[in-house]
Backbone as a printed PyTorch tensor [residue, N CA C, xyz], in Angstrom:
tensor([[[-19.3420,   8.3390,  11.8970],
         [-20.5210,   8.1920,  12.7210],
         [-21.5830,   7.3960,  11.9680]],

        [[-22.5740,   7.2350,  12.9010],
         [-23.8970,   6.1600,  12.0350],
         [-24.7200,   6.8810,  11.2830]],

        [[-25.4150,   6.9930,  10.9400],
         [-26.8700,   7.4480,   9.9120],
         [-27.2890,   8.6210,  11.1720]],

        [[-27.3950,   7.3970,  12.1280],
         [-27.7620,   8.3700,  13.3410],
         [-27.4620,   9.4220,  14.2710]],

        [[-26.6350,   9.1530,  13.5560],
         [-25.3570,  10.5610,  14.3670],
         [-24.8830,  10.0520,  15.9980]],

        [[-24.8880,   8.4070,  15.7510],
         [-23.8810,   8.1240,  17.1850],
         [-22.6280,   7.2340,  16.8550]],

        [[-21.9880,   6.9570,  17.6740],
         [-20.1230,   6.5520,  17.6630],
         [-19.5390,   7.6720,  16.7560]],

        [[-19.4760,   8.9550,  17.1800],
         [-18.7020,   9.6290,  16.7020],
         [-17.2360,   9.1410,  16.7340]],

        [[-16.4720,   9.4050,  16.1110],
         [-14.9930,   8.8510,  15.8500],
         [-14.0390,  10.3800,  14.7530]],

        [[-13.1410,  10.5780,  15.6440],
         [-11.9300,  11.5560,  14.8110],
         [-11.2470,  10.9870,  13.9510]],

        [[-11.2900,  11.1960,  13.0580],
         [-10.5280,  10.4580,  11.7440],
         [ -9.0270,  11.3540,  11.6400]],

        [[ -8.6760,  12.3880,  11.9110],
         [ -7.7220,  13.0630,  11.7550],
         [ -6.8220,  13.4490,  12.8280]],

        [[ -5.7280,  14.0650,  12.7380],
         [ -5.3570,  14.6880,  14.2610],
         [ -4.5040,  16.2010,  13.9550]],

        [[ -5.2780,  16.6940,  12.8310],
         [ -4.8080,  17.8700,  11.8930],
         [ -5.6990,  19.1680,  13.4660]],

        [[ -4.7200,  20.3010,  13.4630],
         [ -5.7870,  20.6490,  14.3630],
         [ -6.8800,  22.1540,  13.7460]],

        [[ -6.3080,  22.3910,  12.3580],
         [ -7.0210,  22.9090,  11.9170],
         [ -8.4070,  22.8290,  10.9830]],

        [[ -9.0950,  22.6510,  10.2420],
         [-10.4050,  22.3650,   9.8350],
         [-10.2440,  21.8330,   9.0470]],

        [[-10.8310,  20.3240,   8.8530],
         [-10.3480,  19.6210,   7.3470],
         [-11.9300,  19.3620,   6.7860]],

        [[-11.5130,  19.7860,   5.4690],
         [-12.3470,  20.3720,   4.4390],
         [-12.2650,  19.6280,   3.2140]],

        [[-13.2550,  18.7590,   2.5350],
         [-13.5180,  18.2300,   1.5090],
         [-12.7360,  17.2690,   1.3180]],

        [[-12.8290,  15.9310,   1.8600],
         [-12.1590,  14.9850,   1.9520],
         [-12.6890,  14.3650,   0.6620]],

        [[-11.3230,  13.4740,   0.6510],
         [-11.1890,  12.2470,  -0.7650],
         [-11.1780,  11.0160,  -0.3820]],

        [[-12.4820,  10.9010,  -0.5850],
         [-13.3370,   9.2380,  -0.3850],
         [-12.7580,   8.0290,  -1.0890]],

        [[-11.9950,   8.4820,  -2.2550],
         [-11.4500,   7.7880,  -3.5210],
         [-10.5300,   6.2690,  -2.8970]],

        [[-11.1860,   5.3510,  -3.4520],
         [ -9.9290,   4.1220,  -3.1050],
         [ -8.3700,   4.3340,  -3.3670]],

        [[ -7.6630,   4.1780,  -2.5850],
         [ -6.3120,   3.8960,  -3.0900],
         [ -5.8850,   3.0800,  -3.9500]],

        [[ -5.3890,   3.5190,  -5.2540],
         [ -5.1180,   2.3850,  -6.4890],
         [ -4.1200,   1.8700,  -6.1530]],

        [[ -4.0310,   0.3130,  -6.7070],
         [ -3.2910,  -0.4460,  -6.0540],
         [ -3.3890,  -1.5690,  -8.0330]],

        [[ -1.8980,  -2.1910,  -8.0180],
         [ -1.7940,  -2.5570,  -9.1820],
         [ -2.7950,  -3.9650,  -9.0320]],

        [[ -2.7360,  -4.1620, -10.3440],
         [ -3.7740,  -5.5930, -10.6110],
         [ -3.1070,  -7.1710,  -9.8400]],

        [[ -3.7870,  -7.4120,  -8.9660],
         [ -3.8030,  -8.5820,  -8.5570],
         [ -4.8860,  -8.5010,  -7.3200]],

        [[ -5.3980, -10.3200,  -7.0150],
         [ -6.0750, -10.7490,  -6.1670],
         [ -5.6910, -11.2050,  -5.2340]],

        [[ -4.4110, -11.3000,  -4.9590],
         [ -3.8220, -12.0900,  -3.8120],
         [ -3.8450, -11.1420,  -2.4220]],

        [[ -4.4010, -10.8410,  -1.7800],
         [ -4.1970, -10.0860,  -0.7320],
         [ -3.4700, -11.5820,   0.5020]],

        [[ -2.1420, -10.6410,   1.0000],
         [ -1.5110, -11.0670,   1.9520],
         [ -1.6780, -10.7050,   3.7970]],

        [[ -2.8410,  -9.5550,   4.0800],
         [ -2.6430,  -9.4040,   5.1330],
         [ -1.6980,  -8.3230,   5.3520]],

        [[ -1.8890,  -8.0460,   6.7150],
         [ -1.1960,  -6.6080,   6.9520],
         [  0.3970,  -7.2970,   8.1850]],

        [[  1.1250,  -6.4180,   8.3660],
         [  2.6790,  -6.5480,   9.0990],
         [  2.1040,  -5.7300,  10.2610]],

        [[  2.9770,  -6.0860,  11.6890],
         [  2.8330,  -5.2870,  12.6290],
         [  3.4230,  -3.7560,  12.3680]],

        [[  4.8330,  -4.0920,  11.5570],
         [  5.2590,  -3.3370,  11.2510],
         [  4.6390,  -1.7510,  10.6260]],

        [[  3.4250,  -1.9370,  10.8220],
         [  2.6930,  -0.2210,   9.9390],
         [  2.3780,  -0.5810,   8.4030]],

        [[  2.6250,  -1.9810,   7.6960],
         [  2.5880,  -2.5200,   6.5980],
         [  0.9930,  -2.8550,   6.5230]],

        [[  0.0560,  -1.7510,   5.6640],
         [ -1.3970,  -3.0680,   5.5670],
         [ -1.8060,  -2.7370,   4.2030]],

        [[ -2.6850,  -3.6440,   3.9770],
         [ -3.4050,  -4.0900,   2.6090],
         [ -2.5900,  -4.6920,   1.5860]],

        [[ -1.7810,  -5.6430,   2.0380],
         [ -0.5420,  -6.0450,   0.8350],
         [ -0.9540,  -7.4720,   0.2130]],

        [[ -0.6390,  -7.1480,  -1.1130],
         [ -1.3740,  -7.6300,  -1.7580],
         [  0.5650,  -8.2650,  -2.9990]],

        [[  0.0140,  -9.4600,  -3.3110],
         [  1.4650,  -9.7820,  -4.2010],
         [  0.6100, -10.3730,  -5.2390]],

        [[  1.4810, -10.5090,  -6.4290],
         [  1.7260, -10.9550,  -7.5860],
         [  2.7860, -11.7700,  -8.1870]],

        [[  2.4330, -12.9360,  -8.6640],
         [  3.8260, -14.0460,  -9.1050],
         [  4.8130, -14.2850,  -7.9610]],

        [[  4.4190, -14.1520,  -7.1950],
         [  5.2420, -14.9980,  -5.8340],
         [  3.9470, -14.9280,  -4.6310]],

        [[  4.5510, -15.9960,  -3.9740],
         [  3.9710, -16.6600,  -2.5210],
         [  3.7810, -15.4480,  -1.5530]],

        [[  2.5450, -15.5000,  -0.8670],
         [  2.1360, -14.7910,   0.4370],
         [  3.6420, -14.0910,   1.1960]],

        [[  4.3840, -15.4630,   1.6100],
         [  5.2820, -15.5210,   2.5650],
         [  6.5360, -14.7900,   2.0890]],

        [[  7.0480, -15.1030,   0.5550],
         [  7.9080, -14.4570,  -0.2010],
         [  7.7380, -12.7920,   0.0430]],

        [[  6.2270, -12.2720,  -0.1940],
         [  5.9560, -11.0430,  -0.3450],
         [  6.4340, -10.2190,   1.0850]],

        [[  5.6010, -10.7200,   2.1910],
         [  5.6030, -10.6350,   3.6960],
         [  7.0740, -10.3500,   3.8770]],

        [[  8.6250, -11.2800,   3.5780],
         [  9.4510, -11.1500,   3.7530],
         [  9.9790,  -9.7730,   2.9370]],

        [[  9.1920,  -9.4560,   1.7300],
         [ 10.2210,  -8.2680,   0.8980],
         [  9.7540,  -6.8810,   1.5640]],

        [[  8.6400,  -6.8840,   1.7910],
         [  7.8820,  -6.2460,   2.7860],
         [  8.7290,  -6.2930,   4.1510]],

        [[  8.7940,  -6.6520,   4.8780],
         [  9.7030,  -6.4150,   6.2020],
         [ 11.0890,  -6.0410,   5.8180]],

        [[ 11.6050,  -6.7050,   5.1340],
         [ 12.6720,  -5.9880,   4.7380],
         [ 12.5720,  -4.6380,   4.4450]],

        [[ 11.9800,  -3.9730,   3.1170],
         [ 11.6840,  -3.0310,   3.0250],
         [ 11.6550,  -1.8780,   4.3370]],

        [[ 10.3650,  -2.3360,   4.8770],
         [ 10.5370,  -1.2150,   6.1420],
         [ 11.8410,  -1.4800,   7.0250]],

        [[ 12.8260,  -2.3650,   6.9750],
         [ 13.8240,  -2.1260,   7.8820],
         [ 15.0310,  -1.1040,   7.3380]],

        [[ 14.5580,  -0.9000,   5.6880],
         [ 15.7010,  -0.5070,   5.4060],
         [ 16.5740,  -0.7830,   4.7500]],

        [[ 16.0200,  -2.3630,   4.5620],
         [ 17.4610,  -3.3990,   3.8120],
         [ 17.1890,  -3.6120,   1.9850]],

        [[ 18.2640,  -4.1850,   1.5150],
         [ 17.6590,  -3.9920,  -0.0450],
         [ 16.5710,  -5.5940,   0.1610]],

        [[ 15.9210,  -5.5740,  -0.8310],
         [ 14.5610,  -6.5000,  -1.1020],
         [ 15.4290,  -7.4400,  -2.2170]],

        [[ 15.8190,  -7.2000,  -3.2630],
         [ 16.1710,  -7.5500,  -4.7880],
         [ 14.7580,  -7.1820,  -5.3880]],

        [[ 14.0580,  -6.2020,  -5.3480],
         [ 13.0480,  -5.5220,  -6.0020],
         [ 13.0020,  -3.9610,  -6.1750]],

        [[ 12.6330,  -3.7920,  -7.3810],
         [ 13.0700,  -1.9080,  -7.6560],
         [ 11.6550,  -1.6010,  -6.2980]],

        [[ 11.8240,  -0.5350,  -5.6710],
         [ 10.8450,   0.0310,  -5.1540],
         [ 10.2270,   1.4780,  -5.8590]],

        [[  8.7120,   1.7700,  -5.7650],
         [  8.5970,   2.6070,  -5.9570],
         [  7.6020,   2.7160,  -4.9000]],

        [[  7.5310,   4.4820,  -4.1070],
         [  6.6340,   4.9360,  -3.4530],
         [  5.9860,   6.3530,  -3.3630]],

        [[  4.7710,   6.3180,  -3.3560],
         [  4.0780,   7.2570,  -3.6960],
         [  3.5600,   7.6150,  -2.2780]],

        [[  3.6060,   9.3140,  -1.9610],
         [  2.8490,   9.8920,  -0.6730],
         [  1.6960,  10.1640,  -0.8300]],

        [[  0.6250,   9.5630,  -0.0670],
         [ -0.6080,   9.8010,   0.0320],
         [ -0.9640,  10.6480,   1.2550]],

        [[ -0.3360,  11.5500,   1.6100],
         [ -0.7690,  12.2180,   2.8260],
         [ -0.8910,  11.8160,   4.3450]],

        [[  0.6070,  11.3910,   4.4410],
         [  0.9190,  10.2830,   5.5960],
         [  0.8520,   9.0560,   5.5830]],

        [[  0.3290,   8.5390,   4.6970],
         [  0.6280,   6.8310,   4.3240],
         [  1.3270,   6.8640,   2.9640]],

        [[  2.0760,   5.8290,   3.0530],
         [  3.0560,   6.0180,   1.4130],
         [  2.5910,   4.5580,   0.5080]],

        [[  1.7770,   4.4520,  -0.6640],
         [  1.5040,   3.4450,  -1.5950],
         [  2.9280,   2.9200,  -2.1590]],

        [[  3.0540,   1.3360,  -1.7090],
         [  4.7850,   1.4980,  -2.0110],
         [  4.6340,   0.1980,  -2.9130]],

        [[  5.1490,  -0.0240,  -3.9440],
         [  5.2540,  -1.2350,  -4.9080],
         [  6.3090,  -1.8590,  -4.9030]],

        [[  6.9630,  -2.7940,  -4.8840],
         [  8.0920,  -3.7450,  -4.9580],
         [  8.3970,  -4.4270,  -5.8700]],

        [[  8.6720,  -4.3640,  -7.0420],
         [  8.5230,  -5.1020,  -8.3880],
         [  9.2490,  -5.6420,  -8.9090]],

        [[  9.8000,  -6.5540,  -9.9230],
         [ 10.7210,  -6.4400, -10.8520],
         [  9.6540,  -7.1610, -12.2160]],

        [[ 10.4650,  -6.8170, -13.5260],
         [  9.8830,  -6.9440, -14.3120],
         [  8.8140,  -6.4030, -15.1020]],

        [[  7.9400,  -7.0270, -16.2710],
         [  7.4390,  -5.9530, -17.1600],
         [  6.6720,  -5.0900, -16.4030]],

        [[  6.3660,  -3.9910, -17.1710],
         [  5.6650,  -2.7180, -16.5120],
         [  4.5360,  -1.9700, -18.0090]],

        [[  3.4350,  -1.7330, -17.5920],
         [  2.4920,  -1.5660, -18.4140],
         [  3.1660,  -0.2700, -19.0190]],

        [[  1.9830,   1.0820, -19.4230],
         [  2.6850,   1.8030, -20.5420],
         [  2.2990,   3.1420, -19.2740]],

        [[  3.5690,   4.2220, -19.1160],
         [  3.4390,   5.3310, -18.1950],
         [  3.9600,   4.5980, -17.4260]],

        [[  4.4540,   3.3080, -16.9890],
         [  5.2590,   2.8010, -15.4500],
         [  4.0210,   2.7630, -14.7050]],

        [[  2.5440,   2.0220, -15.0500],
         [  1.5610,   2.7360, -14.2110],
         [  1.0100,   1.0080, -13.6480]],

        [[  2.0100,  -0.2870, -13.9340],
         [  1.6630,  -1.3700, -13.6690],
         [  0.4110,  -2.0710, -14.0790]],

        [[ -0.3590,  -1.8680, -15.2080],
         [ -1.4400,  -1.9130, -15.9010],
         [ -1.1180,  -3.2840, -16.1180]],

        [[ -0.2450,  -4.1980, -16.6160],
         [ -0.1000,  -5.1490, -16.1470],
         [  0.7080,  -5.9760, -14.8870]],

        [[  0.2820,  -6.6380, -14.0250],
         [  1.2600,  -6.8680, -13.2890],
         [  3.0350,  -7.6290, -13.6480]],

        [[  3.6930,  -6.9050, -13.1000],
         [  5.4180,  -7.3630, -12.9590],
         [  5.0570,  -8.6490, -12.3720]],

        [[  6.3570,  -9.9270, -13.3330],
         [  6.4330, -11.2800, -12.6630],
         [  6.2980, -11.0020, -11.4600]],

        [[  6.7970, -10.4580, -10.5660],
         [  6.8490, -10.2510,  -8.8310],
         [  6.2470,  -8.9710,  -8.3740]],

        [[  5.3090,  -8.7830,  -7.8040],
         [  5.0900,  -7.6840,  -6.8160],
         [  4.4780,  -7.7470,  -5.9110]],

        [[  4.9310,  -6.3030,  -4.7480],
         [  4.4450,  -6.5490,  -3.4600],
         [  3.7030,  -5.3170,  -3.5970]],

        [[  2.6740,  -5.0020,  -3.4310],
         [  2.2710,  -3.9650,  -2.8410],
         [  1.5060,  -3.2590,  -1.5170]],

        [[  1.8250,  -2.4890,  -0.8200],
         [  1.0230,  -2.2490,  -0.0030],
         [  1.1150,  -1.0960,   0.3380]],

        [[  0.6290,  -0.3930,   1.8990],
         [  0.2880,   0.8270,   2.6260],
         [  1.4250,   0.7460,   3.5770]],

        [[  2.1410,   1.9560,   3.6910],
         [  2.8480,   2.0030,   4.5710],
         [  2.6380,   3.1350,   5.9180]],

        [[  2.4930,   3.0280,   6.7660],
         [  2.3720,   4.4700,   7.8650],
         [  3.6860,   4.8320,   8.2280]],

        [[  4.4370,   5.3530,   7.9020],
         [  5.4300,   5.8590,   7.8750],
         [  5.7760,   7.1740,   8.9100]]])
């Protein structure tokens, strides 16, 4: 809602009382390239060491199911899954602190 308390909007569809929400950005590995979101339920994807279009494709694949030629990893965020597509080096903890020659990352609604 506004300052003003109008356009109320439901953010949830939980039907019991949700209590102390996490404002926190979703971490997402180091890069600037944002690619745009997929019809597919795919948004905020963002690549590293390859092309927009390259990424977009490992990404659709991905949600169909099919192999990419990239290790996947995905993390549940409470109905959306943070999913990485990578190959190559990996910072220290697997925590992508530097970016892998290739990655895709994005939001999945799953």
């Amino acid at each position: 809602m506004t300052a003003a308390g109008l356009d109320l909007a439901t953010l949830t569809d939980y039907a019991g009382r949700d209590e102390s929400p996490d404002w926190q950005p979703i971490p997402a590995p180091a890069t600037r390239r944002r690619c745009g979101d997929l019809p597919a339920g795919i948004r905020d994807m963002r690549a590293a060491g390859m092309a927009c279009r390259a990424a977009r494709r490992a990404a659709r694949r991905w949600a169909r199911g099919r192999r990419t030629g990239l290790r996947a990893t995905a993390t549940d965020l409470g109905g959306t899954e943070r999913v990485i597509l990578a190959r190559g080096r990996r910072g220290p903890d697997d925590d992508y602190a530097r970016p892998p020659r290739k990655l895709v990352a994005f939001l999945s609604e799953r």
